[in-house]
C-alpha positions in Angstrom: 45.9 173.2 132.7 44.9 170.2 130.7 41.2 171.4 130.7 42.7 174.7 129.3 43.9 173.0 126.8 40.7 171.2 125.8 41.8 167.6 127.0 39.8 165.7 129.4 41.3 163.2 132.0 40.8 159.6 132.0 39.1 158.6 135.0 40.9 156.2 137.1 43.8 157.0 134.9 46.9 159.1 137.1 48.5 162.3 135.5 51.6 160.4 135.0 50.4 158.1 132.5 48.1 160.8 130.5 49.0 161.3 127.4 50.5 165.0 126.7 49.2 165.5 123.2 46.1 163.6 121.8 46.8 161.0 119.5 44.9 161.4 116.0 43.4 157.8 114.7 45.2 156.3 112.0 48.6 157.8 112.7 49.6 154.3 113.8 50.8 152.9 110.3 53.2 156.0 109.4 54.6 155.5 112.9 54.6 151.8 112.0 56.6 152.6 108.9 58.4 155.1 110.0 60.1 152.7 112.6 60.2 149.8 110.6 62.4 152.3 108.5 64.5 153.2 111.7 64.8 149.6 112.5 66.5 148.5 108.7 68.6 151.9 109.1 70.2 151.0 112.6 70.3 147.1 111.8 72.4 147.9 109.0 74.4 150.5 111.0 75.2 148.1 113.4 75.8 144.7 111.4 76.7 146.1 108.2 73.7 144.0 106.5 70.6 144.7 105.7 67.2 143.4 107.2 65.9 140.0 105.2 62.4 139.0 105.0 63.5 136.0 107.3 63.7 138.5 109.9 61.0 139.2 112.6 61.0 143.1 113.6 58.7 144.5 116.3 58.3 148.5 116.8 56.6 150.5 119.1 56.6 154.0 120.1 55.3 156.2 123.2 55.7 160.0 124.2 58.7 160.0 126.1 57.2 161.2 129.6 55.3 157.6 129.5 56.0 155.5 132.3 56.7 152.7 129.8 59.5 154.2 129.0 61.4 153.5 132.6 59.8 149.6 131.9 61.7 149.2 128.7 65.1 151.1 129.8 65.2 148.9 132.9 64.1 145.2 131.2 66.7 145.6 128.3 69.4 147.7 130.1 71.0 144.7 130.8 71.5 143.9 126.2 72.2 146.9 125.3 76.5 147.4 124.2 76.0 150.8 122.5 75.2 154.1 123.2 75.1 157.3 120.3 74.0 160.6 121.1 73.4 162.9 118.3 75.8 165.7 117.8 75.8 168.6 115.3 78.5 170.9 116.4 76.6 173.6 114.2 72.9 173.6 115.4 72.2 173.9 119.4 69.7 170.9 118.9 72.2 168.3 118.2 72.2 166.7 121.6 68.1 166.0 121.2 68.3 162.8 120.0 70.1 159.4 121.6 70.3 155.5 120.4 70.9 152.8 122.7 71.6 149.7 121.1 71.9 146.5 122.2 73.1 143.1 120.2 73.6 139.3 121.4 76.1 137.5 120.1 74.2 136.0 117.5 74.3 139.2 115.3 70.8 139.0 114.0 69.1 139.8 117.3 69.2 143.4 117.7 67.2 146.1 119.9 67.6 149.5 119.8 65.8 152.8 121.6 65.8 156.0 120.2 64.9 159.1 121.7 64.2 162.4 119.8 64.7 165.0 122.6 61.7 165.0 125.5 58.9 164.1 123.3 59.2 160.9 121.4 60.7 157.8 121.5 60.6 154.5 119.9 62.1 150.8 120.7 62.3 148.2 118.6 64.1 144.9 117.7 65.2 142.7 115.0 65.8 138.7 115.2 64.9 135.2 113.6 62.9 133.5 116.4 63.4 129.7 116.5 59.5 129.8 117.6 57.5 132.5 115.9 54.1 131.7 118.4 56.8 132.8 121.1 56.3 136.0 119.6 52.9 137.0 119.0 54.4 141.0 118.9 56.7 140.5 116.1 55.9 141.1 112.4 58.0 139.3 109.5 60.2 142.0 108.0 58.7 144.0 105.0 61.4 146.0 102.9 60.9 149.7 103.1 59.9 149.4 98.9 56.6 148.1 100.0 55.7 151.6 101.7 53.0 151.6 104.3 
């Protein structure tokens, strides 16, 4: 089917892990923004503050049918104190798209997955590390203003 479809398979790589749509260079940075946006939005959901430039964030996102997906549900399951599932009694879609979040009690570490129906998801996290080289993954915080 894949071949059908004009994608070739990775050698060594099992169907699992594949990627289901190809990925076109450069699309990084507007996912990039895009969850740095979804970060400050649930951050300030949650706390009732917004993000500071003294905050670390990290993002990443995956195609849902990754098997990083089960990696990250089962490392932070433990954190996580919240659970939101969309609902829009109007619109049959409504249940597509679910937030876990998760807080310490020190309320500016945060984490957060959210899953837009069977296709995309993204994780991310918000802190102020003590040690920033403990955290080679983590970016400092840029307000949305700044753009890409």
């Amino acid at each position: 089917m894949m071949a059908d479809l004009g994608i070739q398979r990775t050698p060594g790589v099992f169907l699992s892990d594949e990627p289901v749509l190809p990925i076109p260079a450069g699309i990084d940075r507007h996912f990039e923004y895009f969850a740095r946006k979804l970060t400050a939005a649930l951050f300030y959901r949650n706390n009732g503050r917004s993000l500071t430039e003294s905050h670390f964030v990290m993002n990443q996102w995956f195609q849902t049918q990754s098997g990083t997906l089960a990696d990250v549900l089962e490392t932070l399951a433990p954190v996580w104190n919240r659970t939101l599932i969309g609902s829009r009694p109007n619109l049959d879609f409504g249940d597509q798209l679910s937030i876990v979040i998760g807080t310490a009690h020190d309320s500016d570490v945060f984490t957060y997955v959210a899953q837009f129906g069977t296709s995309l998801c993204f994780w991310g996290g918000a802190g102020k590390p003590e040690n920033e080289e403990q955290h080679p993954g983590w970016k400092s915080y840029r307000p949305i203003k700044d753009g890409i």
